[in-house]
C-alpha positions as CSV (number, residue, x, y, z in Angstrom):
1,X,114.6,119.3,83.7
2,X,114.9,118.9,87.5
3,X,115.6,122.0,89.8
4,X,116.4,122.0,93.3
5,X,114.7,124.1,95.8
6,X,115.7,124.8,99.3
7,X,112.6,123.7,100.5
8,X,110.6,119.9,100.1
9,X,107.5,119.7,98.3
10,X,106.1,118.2,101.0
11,X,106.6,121.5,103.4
12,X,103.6,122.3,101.2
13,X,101.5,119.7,102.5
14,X,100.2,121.5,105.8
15,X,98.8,124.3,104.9
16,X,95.9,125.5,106.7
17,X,92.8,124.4,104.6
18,X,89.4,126.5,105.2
19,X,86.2,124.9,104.2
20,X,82.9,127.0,102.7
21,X,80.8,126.8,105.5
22,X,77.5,124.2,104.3
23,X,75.2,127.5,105.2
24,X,77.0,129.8,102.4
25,X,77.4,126.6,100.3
26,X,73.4,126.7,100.6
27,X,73.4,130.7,100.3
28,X,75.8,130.6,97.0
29,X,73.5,127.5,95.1
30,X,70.2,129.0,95.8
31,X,71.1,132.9,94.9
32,X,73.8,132.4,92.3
33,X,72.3,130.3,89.5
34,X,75.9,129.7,87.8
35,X,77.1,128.2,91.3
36,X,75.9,124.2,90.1
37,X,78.4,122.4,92.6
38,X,80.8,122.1,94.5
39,X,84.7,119.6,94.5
40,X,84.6,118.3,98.2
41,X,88.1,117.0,99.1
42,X,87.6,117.5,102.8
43,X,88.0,113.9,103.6
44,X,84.7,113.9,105.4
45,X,81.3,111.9,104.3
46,X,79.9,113.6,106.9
47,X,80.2,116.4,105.3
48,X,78.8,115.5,101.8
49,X,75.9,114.4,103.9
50,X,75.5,118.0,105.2
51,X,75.9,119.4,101.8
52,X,73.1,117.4,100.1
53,X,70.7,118.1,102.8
54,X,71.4,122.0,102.4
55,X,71.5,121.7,98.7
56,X,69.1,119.3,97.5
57,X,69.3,116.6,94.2
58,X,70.1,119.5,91.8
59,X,73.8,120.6,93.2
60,X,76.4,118.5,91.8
61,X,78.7,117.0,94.7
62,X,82.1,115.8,93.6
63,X,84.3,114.2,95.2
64,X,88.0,115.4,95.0
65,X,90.1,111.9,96.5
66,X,89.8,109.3,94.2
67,X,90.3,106.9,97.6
68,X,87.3,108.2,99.0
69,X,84.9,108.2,95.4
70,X,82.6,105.1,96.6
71,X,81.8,106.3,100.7
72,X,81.1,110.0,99.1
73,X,79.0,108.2,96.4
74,X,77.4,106.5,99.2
75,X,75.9,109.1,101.3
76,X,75.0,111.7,98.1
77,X,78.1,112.8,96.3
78,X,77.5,112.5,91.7
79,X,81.2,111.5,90.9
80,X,84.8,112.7,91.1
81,X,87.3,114.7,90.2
82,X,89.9,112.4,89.3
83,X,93.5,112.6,89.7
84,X,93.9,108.9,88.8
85,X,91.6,109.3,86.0
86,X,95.2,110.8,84.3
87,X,96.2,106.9,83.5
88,X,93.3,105.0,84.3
89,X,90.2,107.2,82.9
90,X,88.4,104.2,81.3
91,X,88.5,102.4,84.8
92,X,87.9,105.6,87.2
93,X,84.4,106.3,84.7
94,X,83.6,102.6,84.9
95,X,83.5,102.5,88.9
96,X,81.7,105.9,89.0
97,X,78.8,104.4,86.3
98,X,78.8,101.3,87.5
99,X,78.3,102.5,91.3
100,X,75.6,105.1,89.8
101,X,73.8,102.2,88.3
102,X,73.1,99.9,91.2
103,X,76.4,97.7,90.3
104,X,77.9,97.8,93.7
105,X,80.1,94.5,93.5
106,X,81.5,95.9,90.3
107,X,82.1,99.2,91.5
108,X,83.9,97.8,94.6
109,X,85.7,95.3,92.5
110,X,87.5,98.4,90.7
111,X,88.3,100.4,94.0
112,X,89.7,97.4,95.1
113,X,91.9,97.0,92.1
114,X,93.3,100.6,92.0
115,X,93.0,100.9,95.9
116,X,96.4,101.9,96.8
117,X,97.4,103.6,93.4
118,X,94.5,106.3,94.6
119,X,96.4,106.4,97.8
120,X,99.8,106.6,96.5
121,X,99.1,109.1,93.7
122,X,99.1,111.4,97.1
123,X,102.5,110.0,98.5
124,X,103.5,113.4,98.0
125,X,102.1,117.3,96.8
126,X,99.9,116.9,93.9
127,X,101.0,116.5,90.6
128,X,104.3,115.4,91.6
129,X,103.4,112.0,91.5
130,X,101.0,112.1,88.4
131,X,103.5,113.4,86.7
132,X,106.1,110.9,87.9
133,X,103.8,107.9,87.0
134,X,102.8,109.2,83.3
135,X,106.3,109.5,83.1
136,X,107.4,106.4,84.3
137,X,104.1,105.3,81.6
138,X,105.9,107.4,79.0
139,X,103.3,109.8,78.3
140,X,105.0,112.4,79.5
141,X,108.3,114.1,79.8
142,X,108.7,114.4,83.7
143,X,109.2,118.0,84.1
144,X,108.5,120.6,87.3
145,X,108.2,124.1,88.0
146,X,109.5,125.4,91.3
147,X,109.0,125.3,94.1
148,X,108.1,121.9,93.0
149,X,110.5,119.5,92.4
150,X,110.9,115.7,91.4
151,X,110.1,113.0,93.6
152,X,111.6,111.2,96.2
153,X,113.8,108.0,95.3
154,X,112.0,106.1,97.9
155,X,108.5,107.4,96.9
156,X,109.6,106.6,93.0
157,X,110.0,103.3,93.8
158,X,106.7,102.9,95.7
159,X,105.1,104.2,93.5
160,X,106.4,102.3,90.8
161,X,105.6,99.2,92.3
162,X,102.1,100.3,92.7
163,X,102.0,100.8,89.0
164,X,103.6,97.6,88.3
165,X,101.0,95.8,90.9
166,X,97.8,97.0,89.6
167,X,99.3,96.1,86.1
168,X,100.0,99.5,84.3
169,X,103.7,98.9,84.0
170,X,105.1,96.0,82.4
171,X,108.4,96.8,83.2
């Protein structure tokens, strides 16, 4: 069932975002022993750099882009959490492993692959556009609550060429 609301789901996109300081990421992991990690979707390797150092090898990093799974990897993040993993779990797992394990190449080799599905499962406010591609799968009935609401034609079609590109939709 589609609704429509006055205002875009994309008005939604620029909200002010506040990131835990490293220091009380560092304060929360040593004093709070059920505080184990941490979903870092600032966009910034740096970052994950910053949080390792504070931390140490026992705090879990994840990632929270899919896109940006092998830099954080790279300078200390443990994995992701996946949005693309909602159609492609077997693949997302395999880069992560195979990345984990030394096989670069490989690990690359999938990123590349599922490159701009990563980037275009963003196209607009998260889930609308998981839920438009399981749809468009046909796992799902494609269904919103307000204030979100289907999306655009033109990002439909995108992203339905994306699916159809990284071959995940036959027709």
């Amino acid at each position: 069932m589609q609704r429509s609301c006055p205002l875009s789901s994309t008005a939604f996109r620029d909200v002010a975002r506040v990131e835990i300081g490293v220091e009380t990421v560092h304060r929360l992991a040593a004093s709070c022993k059920n505080v184990i990690g941490i979903k870092e979707a600032g966009g910034n390797p740096d970052r994950v750099s910053q949080l390792r150092a504070a931390t140490g090898g026992e705090f879990t990093i994840l990632c929270g882009d899919d896109s940006l799974t092998l830099p954080f990897m790279a300078v200390g993040a443990d994995g992701v959490v996946s949005v693309a993993s909602n159609i492609i779990p077997r693949e997302v797992a395999m880069m992560v492993k195979a990345y984990a394990m030394g096989k670069i190449e490989t690990a690359q080799k999938i990123h590349e692959k599922f490159f701009q599905l990563f980037k275009n499962l963003f196209l607009e406010t998260n889930p609308i556009p998981i839920k438009a591609a399981l749809a468009m799968l046909g796992a799902i009935e494609e269904e919103y609550r307000l204030p979100l609401v289907a999306m655009s034609a033109k990002n439909r079609e995108v992203l339905r060429g994306t699916l159809h590109a990284c071959g995940l939709l036959k027709t």
